[in-house]
N, C-alpha and C positions, 0 to 999 in steps of 0.2 A: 625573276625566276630563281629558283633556288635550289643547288644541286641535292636529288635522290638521295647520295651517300651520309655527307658532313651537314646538309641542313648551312651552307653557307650560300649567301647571297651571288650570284651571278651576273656580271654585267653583262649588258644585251648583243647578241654576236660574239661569244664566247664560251667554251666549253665545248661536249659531247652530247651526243643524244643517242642513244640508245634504242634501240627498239626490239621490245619480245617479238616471239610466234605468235603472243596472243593478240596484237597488236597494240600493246601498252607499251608508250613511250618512258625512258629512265635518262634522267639529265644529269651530268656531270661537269663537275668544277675544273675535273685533272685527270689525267691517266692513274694517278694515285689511288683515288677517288673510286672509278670504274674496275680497276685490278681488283680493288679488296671488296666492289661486291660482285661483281659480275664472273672474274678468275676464283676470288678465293671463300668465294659464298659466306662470306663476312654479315655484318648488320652490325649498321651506322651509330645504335645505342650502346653496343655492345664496346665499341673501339674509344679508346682512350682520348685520342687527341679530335676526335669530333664533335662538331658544336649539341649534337645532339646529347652524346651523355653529360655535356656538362649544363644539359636545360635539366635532363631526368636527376642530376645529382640533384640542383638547388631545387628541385619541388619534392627530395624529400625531408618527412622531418628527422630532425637529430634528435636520438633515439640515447641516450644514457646508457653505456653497458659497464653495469660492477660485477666485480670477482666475486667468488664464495665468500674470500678473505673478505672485504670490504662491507659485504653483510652479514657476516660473522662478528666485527668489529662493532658493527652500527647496532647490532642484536646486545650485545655486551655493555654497548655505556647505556643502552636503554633501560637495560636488566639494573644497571647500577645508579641511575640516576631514580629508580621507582625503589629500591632498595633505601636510598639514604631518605628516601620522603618518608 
């Protein structure tokens, strides 16, 4: 079983369960856990130190961001390397 919030594993006989008005069950690792989404309507991708965002970090890709500068520079020795040819 695996807690709703952090997406961390649960050993059996352990943790919270939860349960809505709709009757959908919500499972929890820790009071921690359950505060930040149940009290403080949180979501588990969103928060730093849960295993979820750090699944949604590594599946994305690394994306390269240059300054204006940097292709300003790259535009200029291109201009000057077609210039001495």
């Amino acid at each position: 079983m695996f807690c709703t919030f952090c997406n961390r594993e649960m050993p059996k006989g352990t943790g919270e369960i939860y349960v809505l008005d709709d009757g959908t069950t919500l499972s929890f690792c820790s009071s921690k856990c359950k505060n930040n989404q149940v009290g403080l309507k949180r979501e588990g991708r969103l928060v730093k130190w849960t295993s979820k965002t750090l699944i949604l970090s590594s599946e994305k890709k690394e994306v390269k961001k240059e300054s204006a500068l940097a292709k300003e520079i790259e535009k200029k020795l291109a201009d000057n390397k077609s210039a001495k040819k």
